[in-house]
N, C-alpha and C positions, 0 to 999 in steps of 0.2 A: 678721688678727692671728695668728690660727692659723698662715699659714706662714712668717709675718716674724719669728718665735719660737718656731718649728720644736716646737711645740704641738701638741693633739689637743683641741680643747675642743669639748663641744657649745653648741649656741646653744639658749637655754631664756628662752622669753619671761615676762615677769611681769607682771601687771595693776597696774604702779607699781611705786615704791621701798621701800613699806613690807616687802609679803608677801615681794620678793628679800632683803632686809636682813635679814629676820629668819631666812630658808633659811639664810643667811651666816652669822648667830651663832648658831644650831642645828646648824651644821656638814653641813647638808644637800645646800649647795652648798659649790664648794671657793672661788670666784672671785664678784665682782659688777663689773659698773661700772656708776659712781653719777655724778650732777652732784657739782660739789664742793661747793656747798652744804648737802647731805645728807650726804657722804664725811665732811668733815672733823670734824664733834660727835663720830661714831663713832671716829675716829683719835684725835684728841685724848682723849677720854678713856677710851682701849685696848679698846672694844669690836671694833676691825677693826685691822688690819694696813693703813699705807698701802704701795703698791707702786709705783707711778707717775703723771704724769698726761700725759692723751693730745691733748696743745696744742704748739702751736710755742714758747712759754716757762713760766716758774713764773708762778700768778697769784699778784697782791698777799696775798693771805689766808694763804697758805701758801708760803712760797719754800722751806720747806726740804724742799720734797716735789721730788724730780727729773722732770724728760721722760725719754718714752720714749727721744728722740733723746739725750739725754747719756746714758743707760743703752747705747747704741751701738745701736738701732734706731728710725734717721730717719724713717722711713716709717709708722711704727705714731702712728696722728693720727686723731684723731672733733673734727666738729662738732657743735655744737646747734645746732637753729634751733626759735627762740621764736616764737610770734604770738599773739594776742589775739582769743578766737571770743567769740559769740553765736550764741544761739537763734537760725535763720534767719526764725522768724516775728514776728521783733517789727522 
């Protein structure tokens, strides 16, 4: 992303979304990225700034948030990938 957007960011890991979110409205960080299920409570009711989202279109929830790719960088794209654990002893 850093050089697709000719940036300088560092990568600062967080133990979840909670402790990042809150560095983000303390001002402690300048940037997060969120699922958008976390993202958008915070947008919508102005505690974050939306910026983009990092998918091949707008999802249903939010269309009026743009891609990276209509902002003019196609290549700036994250997946998730979910799964389902258990304690390996049971």
């Amino acid at each position: 992303m850093n050089a697709e957007l000719g940036l300088r960011m560092i990568d600062v890991r967080y133990k979840g979304a909670a402790p990042a979110i809150t560095d983000l409205r303390r001002g402690e960080i300048q940037v997060s990225y969120a699922l958008t299920v976390t993202a958008l409570p915070l947008a919508r009711d102005g505690r974050a700034k939306r910026i983009a989202i990092m998918r091949e279109g707008r999802p249903e929830q939010a269309p009026e948030i743009p891609t990276f790719a209509e902002l003019g960088f196609p290549n700036v794209k994250a997946g998730v990938v979910s799964g389902v654990l258990a304690p390996a002893a049971r």
